[in-house]
N, C-alpha and C positions, 0 to 999 in steps of 0.2 A: 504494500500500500504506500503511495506518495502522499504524505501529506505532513505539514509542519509539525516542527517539535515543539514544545514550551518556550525552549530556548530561545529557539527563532522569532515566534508569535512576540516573544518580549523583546527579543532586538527590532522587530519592526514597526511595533508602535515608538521604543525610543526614538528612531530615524524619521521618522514620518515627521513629529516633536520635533526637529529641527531642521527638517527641510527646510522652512520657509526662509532659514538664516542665511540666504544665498547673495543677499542685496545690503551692504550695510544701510541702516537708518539712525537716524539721527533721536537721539535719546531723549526720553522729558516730557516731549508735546505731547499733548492731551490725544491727536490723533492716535499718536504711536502707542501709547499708553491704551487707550481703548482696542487697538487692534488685540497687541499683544495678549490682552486679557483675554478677548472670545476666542484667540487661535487657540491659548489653553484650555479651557474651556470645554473645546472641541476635539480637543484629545484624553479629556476624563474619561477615565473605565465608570465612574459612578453614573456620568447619563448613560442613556440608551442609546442608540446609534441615530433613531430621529432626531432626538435632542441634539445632538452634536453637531448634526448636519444643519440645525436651525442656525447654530452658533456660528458654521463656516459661513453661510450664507452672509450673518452680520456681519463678519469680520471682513467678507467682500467688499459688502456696502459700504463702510469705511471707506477700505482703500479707496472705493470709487471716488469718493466723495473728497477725498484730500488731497487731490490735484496731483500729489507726489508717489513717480512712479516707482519706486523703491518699497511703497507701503500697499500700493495696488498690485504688485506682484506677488508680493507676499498672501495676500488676502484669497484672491485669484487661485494662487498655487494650493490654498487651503480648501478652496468650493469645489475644486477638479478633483483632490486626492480622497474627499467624501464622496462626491458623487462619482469616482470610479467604483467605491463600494457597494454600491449600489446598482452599478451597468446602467446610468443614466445616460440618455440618450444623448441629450444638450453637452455630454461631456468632450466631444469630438469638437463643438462649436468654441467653446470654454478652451479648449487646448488649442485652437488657433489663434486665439485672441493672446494667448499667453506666447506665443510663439513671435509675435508681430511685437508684444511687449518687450521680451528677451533678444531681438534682434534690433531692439531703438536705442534700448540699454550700452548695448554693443560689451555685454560681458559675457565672459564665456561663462561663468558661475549659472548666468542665467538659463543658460541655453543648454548645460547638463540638465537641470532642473527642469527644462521642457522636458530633454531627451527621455530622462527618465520617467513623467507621470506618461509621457506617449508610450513606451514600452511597456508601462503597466495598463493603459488602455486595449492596447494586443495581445496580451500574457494570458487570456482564457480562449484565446480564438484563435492566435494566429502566434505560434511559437520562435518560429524563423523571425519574423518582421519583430516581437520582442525584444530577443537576443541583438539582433541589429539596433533597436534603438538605445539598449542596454548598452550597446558597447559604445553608440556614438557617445552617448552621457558621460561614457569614464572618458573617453578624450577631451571632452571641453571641462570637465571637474580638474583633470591634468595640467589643462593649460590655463587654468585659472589656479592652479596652485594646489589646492584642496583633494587632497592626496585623501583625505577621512571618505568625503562622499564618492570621491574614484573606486575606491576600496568596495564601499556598497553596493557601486552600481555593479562592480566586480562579482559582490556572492550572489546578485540577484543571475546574472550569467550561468555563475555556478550551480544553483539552483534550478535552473530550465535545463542543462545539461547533465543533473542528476535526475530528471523527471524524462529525459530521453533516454537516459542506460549509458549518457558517454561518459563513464566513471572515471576513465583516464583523462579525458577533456575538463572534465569539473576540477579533478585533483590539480591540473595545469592552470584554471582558473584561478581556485581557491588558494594557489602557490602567492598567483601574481595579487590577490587580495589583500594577504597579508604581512608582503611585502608594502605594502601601503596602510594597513591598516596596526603594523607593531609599535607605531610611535605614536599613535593619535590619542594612548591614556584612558577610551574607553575599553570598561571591563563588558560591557555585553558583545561588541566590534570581534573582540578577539574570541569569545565562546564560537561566537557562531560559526567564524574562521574556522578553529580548531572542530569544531562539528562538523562541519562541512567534508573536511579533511581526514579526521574520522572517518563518516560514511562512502567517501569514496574508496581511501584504501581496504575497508571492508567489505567492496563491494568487487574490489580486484583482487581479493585474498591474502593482500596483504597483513596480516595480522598484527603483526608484529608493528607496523608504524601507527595501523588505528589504534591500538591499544595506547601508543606513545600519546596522539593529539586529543583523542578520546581523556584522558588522565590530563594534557594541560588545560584543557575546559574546564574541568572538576577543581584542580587547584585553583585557579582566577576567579567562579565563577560565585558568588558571593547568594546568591537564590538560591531557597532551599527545593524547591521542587525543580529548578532547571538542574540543580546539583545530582537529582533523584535520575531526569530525566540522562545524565550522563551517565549514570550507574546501568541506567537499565539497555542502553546500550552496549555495554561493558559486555554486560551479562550474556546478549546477543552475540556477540562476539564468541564467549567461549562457548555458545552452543554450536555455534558452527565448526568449532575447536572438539567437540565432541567432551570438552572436560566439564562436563553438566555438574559435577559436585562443587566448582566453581559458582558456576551460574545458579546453582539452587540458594547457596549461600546470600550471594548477592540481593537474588530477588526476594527470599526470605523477610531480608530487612528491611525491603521496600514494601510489600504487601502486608506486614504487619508493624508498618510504622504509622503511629497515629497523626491522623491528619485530619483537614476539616473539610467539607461539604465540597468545597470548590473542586476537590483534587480527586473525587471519584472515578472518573475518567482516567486516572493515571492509574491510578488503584487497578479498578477493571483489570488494565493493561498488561500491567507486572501479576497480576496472578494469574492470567491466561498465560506470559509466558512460562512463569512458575509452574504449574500444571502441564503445558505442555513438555518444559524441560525433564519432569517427572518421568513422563510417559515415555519419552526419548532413552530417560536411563533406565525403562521399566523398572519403574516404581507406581503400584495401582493407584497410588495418592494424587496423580496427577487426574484423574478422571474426574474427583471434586472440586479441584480448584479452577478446571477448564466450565466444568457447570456454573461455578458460582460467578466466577467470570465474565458467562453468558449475560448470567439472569441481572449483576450488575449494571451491562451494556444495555439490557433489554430498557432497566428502568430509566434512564438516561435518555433513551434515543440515540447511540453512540455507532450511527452504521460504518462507519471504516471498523470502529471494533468488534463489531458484530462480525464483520466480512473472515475477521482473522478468526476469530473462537468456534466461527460456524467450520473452517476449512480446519482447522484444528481437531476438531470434534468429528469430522466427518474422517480425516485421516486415523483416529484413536477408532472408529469404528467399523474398520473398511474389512477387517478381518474376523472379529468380534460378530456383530448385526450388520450384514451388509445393508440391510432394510433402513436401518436406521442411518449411518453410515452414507444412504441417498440422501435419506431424507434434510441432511444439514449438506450434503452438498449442491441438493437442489434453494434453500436457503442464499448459501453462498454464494451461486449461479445469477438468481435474480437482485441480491443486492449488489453484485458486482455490477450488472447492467446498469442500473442506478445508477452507482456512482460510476461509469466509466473506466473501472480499473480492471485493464484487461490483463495484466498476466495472474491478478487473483483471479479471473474469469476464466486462465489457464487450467490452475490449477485445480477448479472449480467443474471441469470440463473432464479433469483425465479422472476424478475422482468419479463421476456421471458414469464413465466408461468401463471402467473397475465394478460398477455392481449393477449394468445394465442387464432390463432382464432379459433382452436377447437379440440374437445375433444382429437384428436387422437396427434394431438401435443402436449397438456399438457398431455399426457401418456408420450411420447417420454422426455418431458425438467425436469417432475418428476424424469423418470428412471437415466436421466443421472446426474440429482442434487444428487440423492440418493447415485451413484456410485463414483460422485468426492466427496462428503462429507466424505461417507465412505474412499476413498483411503487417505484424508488430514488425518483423526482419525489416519491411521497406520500409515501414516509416522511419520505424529509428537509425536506419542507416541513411535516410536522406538527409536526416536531421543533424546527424553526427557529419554529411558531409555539405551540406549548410551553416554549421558554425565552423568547421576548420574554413569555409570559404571568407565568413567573414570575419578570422583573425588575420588571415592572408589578406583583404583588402583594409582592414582598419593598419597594418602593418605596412601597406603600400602607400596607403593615403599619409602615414606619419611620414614616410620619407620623399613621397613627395613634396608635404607642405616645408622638409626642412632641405627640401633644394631647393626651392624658389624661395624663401627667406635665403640661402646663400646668395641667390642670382641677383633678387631686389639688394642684400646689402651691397652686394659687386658695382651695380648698376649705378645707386645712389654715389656710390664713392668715387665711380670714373667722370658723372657728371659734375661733383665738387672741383675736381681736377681740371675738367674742361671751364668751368665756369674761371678758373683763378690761376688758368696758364698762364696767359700775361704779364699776371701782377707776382709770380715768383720768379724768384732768382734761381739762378741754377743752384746755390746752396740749398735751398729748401728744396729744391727739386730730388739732390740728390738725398737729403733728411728724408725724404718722402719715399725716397725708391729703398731706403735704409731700414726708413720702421717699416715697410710692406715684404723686404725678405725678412724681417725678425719676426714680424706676423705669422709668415708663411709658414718658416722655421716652429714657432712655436705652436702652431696648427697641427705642424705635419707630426710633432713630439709629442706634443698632446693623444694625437690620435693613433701613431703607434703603444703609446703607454696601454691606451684604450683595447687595443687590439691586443696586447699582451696580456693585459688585465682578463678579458676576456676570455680568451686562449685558456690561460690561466683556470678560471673560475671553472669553464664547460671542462677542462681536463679533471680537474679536482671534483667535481658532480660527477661525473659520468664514474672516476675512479671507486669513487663512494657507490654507485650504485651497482657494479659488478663487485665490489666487495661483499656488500650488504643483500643483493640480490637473486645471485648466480644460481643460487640455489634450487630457484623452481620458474616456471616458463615465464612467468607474470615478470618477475624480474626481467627477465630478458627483452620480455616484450618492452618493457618501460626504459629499459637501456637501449635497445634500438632507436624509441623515440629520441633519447638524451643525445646522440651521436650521430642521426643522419638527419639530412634537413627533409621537413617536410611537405615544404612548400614544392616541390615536385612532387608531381602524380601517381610517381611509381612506388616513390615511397612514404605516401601519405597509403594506399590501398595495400602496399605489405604488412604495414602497420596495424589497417583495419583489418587484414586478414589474420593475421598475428592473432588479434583481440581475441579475434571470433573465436579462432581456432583454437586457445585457450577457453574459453567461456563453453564453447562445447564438449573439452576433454573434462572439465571441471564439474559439468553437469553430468557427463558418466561416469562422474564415479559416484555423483551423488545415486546415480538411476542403479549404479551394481547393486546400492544395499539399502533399494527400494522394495517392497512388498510386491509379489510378481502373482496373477489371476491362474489358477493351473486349473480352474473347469472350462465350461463350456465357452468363456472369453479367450481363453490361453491364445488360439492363432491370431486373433488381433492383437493382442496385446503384442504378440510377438513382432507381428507385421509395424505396430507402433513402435518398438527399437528399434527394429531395422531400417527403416525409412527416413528417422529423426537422425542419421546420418548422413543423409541425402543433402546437397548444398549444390551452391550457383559451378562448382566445378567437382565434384561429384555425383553421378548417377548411379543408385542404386537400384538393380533389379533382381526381386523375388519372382520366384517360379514355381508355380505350382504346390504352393503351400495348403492349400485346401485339398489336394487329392489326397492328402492323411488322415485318416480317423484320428483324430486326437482322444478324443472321449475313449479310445481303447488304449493309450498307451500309459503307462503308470506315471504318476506324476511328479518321481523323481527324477525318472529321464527325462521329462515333460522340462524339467528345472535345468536339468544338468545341458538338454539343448538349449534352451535360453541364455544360460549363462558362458556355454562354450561358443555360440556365435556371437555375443555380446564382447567378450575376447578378441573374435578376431576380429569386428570390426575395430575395439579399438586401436589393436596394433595396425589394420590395415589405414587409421586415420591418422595414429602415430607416424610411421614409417615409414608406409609404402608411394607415395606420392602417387594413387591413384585417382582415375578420371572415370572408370569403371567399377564395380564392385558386382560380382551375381552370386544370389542362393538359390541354387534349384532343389527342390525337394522332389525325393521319391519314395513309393512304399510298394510291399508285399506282404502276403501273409502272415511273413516271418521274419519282418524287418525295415527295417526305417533305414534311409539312406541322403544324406545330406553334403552337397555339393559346393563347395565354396572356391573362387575366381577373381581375382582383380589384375588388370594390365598396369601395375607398378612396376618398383624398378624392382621386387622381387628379395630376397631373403639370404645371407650365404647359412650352408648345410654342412653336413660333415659334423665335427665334433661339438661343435658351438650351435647346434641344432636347438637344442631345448635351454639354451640363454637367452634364447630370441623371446622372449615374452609366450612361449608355446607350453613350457610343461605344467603349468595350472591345466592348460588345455588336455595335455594327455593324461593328465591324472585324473581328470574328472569321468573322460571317456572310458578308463578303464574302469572304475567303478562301475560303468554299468552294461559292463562283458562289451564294449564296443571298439572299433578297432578305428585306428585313426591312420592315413594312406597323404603322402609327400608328392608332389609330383617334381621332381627337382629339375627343376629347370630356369634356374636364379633371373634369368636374362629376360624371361617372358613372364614377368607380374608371380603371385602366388596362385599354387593352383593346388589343394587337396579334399581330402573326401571323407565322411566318417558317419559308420554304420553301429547298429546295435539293435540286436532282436526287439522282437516286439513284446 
């Protein structure tokens, strides 16, 4: 589920709280005095949100009315960022008027402060046009100096690019954030930073640094329930880590830590994970705490939390009551439609499929997992290649504007020259040709420093991150990014392939020591791993999987072929750099017989036979009397075969 943490929620209202600070005004007058007052006013949590929005309204009327446009933008900036709460229609009209404002001013302060309520006017529609106006904001907060609000308009980037999957693009955001936002002395700026940072390398598997940024939130972060809300990420963290007696710990003291009426919701939260980390370490205790959980959620109205306790519950049931086990994933199904969250909608889907009651449904909830999986791939990869476009061009347009600033300075100074040829003397002429090579000279020293500094800096990163990294793909992948430029095509898309190709070895291993359907579902389910291998340069074809009785074969070898072609596809995704993959299945009276094929670059044989990632594979086959067949032929992909009565 995407959706704000506490953390955030209370860094946003501070920021909002100072927007308007973008224009100085002149202190004392009764105007200014009155503005100021309704702008706070209108940021009290004690009104209501109508009430607030009355407030802005006044604070407009003000400005309008005090001739000075310092106090009128202010006011303005204040009626637009209420009525975007609202999806007020008039707010598109309101954001012209401010734009026509900020461009009379001729500040850049101003003109982020457009950029940015305009990006927040796009941020539920229109994600790309966001991000874009997000990042024009941090250029003019840059060029006005104000390094705090660049910073912000930076985690708001960070933030749509964690609501896309580009976990490595947020983490590169969230870099450049707080590089901007470490001096600026506020303590919520840097939470949210270190959260941000947090969730991304958690989301790359890096553990070990979310754990780092995750812990400097909690130290700075002076709120006790954003302090709560960094624990219970922690906690996340090590269930992914598998060391759940950690995470029970953790959550423990947040579920039965006393708090008041407000913080139920959080409550809820932490003992739905609590429960659920139960059941993960089979422990039966978790099956009441995910109830209690529920019914917490229920009384609230808390549907994102409803969405997780319902897929929780249905996953605690899936083997238990599959009956029941539907019935919270069909739950789960319909409040994901609601709110739009479609990889809960995923998982919401494969759990549908797991206890369909029959064959011709699980065709139907495959096809249409197939179809959302596929449509999530393209959006979020147009989206991931829509914000690297426009770091590329916000990166271009800086260095264009700082060649024509060298050209205008060049220009202005040969016309000072022309203008006052006559009136020097060759002494000054030559003083002139003297400071212009000492210029040059200290230009040109300047800027190899720079370039050595530089040098420097990308060697000593990159060094740290194949120290610290090497260890598993994710690393590599993020050293790749550190060392090649990405502003070429080819290695912006190795990159992206990189990711992918990570993200999917990652999720088989999660899928090895998932609960697997062994009755009348089994061949779909099976047909569902094989396929989920299938990508833009992969084709996988299955063959003849239905001429098997499955219903007559026992259901350990039922497991033991699942798990042995789960195997080779992954070494075949690992290793073999194939464009093809086929599994032909055949049977007889007295035997099952399974065919497996890819035109990779193929395996070497001989002694180092079963190092290759294969003897899991032959040991399981012989457990069940079946015989496993080489066709050794290295040069031409892998090709072998393996049988076992029936």
């Amino acid at each position: 589920m995407k959706h704000y943490s506490p953390i955030l929620l209370f860094f946003m209202t501070l920021i909002f709280i100072s927007c308007g600070k973008n224009m100085p005004v002149k202190k004392g007058s009764a105007a200014t005095d009155s503005l100021e007052h309704y702008i706070k006013l209108s940021y009290d949590s004690k009104f209501s949100q109508e009430r607030q929005r009355v407030f802005s309204n006044k604070a407009y009327k003000i400005g309008m009315e005090s001739g000075n446009d310092s106090l009128l933008y202010k006011g303005l900036y204040t009626k637009i960022e209420h009525d975007l709460t609202y999806n007020s229609d008039s707010s598109r009209y309101y954001l012209s008027k401010l734009k026509k404002l900020a461009l009379n001013t001729k500040k850049q302060a101003a003109l982020g402060g457009y950029y940015y309520l305009y990006a927040s006017y796009f941020s539920p529609i229109n994600i790309d046009s966001s991000f874009s106006y997000y990042d024009r904001s941090k250029t003019e907060y840059l060029k006005a100096n104000d390094s705090m609000r660049a910073g912000y308009s930076l985690l708001m980037m960070t933030d749509l690019q964690r609501i896309s999957s580009d976990y490595y693009g947020a983490e590169t955001t969230a870099t450049a954030a707080l590089a901007c936002l470490k001096n600026s002395g506020e303590e919520s700026y840097l939470v949210a930073v270190y959260n941000y940072l947090g969730m991304s390398y958690k989301q790359l598997f890096n553990y070990e640094n979310a754990l780092k940024y995750y812990s400097k939130a909690y130290e700075i972060t002076k709120d006790s329930l954003s302090k709560d809300a960094v624990m219970n990420n922690i906690a996340l963290i090590y269930m992914d880590q598998k060391e759940y007696a950690k995470a029970i710990k953790i959550l423990r003291g947040l579920v039965f830590k006393k708090r008041s009426d407000t913080d139920i919701e959080f409550k809820a939260k932490a003992m739905d994970n609590l429960g659920y980390s139960y059941f993960l370490s089979g422990d039966k205790r978790g099956h009441e705490y995910m109830l209690q959980s529920l019914r917490l959620k229920d009384s609230i109205k808390d549907e994102f939390g409803l969405l997780a306790s319902c897929l929780h519950l249905s996953e605690y049931y899936l083997n238990q009551n599959p009956k029941t086990a539907r019935n919270y994933a069909e739950r789960a199904y319909s409040l994901a439609n609601k709110l739009k969250n479609t990889d809960d909608k995923l998982d919401a889907i494969k759990f549908l499929s797991k206890t369909a009651a029959s064959k011709q449904e699980s065709d139907r909830l495959f096809s249409e997992y197939t179809k959302l999986n596929d449509s999530i791939r393209v959006v979020r990869q147009k989206a991931k290649n829509q914000f690297a476009k426009v770091r590329y061009d916000s990166k271009q347009a800086e260095e264009d504007l700082l060649k024509y600033q060298a050209e205008n300075a060049e220009n202005k100074l040969k016309a000072e020259k022309a203008k006052r040829r006559n009136e020097l003397l060759l002494l000054t002429i030559s003083f002139l040709v003297l400071v212009g090579v000492l210029f040059y000279r200290l230009l040109k020293s300047r800027h190899e420093k720079e370039k050595f500094q530089e040098a420097y800096n990308t060697e000593t990163r990159i060094a740290k991150k194949v120290h610290d990294e090497l260890a598993n793909d994710v690393y590599n992948a993020m050293t790749f990014a550190s060392t090649q430029n990405l502003e070429r095509p080819e290695k912006k898309e190795a990159l992206i392939h990189s990711l992918d190709s990570v993200y999917l070895r990652t999720r088989d291993i999660s899928r090895e020591n998932s609960p697997i359907e062994l009755g009348e579902n089994f061949p779909n389910q099976l047909k569902i791993m094989l396929s989920e291998y299938q990508n833009q340069s992969l084709n996988v074809l299955i063959k003849d999987i239905d001429s098997v009785d499955w219903m007559k074969i026992d259901e350990n070898k039922k497991l033991v072929t699942y798990r042995v072609l789960q195997e080779l596809m992954v070494n075949m995704k690992k290793h073999s750099q194939a464009t093809l993959a086929v599994i032909d299945f055949s049977s007889t009276d007295k035997k099952i017989q399974i065919q497996y094929s890819d035109n990779g670059i193929g395996m070497p044989f001989g002694k180092t036979i079963l190092k290759n990632g294969l003897q899991n594979v032959e040991n399981r086959i012989k457990s069940i009397r079946g015989t496993l067949i080489f066709d050794i032929q290295t040069n031409r992909g892998v090709k072998l075969s393996f049988g076992y009565p029936v």
